[in-house]
Each structure stands twice: as structure tokens, then as C-alpha cells.
N, C-alpha and C positions, 0 to 999 in steps of 0.2 A: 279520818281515813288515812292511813298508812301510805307515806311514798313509794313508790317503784324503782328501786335501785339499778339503773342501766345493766351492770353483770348480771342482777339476779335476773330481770327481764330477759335478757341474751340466752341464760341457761334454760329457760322454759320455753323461751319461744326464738330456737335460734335464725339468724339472718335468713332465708331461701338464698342457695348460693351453688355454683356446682363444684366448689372443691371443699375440703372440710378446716370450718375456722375455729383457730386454736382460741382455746380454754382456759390456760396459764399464761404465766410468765414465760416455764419452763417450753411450754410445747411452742409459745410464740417465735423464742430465738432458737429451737429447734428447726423453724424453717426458714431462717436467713441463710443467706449462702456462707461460705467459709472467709468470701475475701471481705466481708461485710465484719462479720464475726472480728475476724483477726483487728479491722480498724479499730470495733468498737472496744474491745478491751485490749488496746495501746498495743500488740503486738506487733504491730507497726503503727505508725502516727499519720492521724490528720493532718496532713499537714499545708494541705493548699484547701483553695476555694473550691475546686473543680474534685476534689474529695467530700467534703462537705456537701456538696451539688449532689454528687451521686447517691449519697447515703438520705439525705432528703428526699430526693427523686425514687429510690427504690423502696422508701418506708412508704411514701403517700401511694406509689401503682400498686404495691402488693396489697396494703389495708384497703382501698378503696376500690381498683380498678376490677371490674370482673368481665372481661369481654364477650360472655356468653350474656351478658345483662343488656348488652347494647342493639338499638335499633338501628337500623341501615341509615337514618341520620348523623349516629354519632352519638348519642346521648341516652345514657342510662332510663331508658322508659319503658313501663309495664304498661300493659292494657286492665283496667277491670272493666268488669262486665257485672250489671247492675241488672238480675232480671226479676220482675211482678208476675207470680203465676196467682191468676185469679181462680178460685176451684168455688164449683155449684154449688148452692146450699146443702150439705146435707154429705160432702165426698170428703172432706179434707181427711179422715182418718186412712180413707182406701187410698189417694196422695201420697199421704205421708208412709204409708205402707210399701207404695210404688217406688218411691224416692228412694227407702232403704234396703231394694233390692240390688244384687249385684248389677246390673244394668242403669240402675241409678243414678244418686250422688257417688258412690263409689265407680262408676265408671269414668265418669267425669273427672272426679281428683287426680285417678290412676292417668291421665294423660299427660303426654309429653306439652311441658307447656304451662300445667298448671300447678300452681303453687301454695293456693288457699282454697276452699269453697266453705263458705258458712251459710247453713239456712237457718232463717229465722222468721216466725209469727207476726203478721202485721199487728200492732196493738191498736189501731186503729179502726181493722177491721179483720178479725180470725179466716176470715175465709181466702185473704191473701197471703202468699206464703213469701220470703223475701229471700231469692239467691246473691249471695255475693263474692263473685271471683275475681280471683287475680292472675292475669295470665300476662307471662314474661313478654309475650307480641299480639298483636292482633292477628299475623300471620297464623300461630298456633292455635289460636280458639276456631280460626275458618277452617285448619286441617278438621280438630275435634269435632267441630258444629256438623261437616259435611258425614264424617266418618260415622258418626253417632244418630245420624237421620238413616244411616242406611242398616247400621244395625240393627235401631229399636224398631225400626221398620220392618226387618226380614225376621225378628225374633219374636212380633208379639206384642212387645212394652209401650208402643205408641199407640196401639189399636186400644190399649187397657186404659192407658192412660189420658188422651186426650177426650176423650167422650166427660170423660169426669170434670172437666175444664167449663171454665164459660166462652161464651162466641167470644176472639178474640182475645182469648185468656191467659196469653204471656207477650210480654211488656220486655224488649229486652235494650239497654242504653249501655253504651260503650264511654269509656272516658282514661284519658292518656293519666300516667301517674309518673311521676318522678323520682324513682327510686333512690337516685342519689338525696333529699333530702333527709 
């Protein structure tokens, strides 16, 4: 099986981030500033520690730091959201039907907040379906969670879709993730 080369992975699946991360060399030192630029190719000289410091300092916050990634702790953490929707013998097609309605999984990705959703097939047992999000806070999933009870609520999409469910038929676990690794 074939390695997965860091750039190429980057280009098909780039970082979730809210400002846009360069691609090259060229569009890289495109966004350093000009006093940085001038250091790095000697137009003036490194010439103390406290320049050195800076140019370290401003290579590690730009590459890494994204303050919109931060919890009110301080620390770069996401929320996923792990949910088991158990569907009745005999519905998963009208489900999976439901799912790919505008209201749907596409409602859900479309929010501010979230950054991945993948559904997938239990293989253990077909009749469970298996969501899996990544939401930048847990703040943002209780904005969507509350917003999206009262839509699918007033439109329809829940009256359709929970009957098709078993008693007690979504399973939902939260778990802190660590973006910075």
C-alpha cells in the first residue's frame, strides 16, 4: 500500500482553518511581512538575538496559531460529536433518503461551526447508521443542535423522520479533540 505524502494529503484534504493556507513556496513568502522579507534575504542583517527571536516567534504564530481554533481555555480544542442512529428493520433506505435531503446532512455541514460530517454503515449491524462531526466548540453544536430541533420541527423532517427510528434510537457522545496535534 502506497504512502501518503504530507503536501499531497494537504492538497486534498486541506487543514479546516478560517483564513487561506498557502500552497507554495512562492505564495508562502508572499505572506510574510516586508520587515521579515527584508531580514531574510540580508537586506538588512540578523544581527542580534532579539531578531532571531522575532523571526522564530513570527514563523511558529503564523504556521500554527489560528485564534478562531481556540477555546475560552486557551487551547486549540474541537468538539466531535459521535452520534448511533438506530433505524427499524425494514426503513434505513427512507433514512438514508431523509439524510440526503436539504434539511438533512447538508443542513448540518452548512453550519457555522462545523467542519466535517461523515456518515457511515454499521458493519456490524446495517440497520445502524454512524454520524461523525467535528465541530470547532461545543458551543457551536448547541447553537446548531437547538436551531435544527426547531426547524425540522416547523418543516416536517422530524415528524418523517423519527417514526422510522427505534425507541431511543440516537445515541449521541461528545469528545474533546486536540487540534493542535
Amino acid at each position: 500500500m502506497g504512502e501518503i505524502k504530507k503536501d499531497s494529503f494537504y492538497k486534498v484534504n486541506p487543514p479546516a482553518t478560517s483564513f487561506p493556507v498557502p500552497t507554495s513556496r512562492s505564495q508562502w513568502v508572499s505572506t510574510l511581512p516586508s520587515w521579515l522579507l527584508r531580514k531574510l534575504y540580508n537586506e538588512t542583517s540578523i544581527t542580534t538575538k532579539f531578531d532571531q527571536y522575532l523571526i522564530i516567534m513570527y514563523l511558529l504564530v503564523s504556521k500554527f496559531w489560528n485564534p478562531f481554533s481556540f477555546t475560552s481555555a486557551g487551547v486549540g480544542m474541537a468538539m466531535m460529536v459521535w452520534i448511533t442512529v438506530k433505524v427499524k428493520d425494514g426503513n434505513l433506505d427512507q433514512v438514508i433518503e431523509l439524510a440526503d435531503e436539504p434539511h438533512g446532512n447538508a443542513f448540518t455541514a452548512s453550519q457555522k461551526g462545523c467542519e466535517r460530517l461523515e456518515r457511515s454503515i454499521s458493519h456490524e449491524n446495517p440497520n445502524h447508521i454512524l454520524l461523525t462531526e467535528l465541530w470547532s466548540s461545543k458551543e457551536d453544536w448547541d447553537v446548531y443542535f437547538a436551531s435544527q430541533q426547531k426547524l425540522r420541527d416547523e418543516n416536517g423532517w422530524n415528524a418523517r423522520f423519527l417514526p422510522l427510528l427505534e425507541e431511543d434510537g440516537v445515541q449521541i457522545t461528545f469528545s474533546e479533540m486536540d487540534k493542535s496535534l
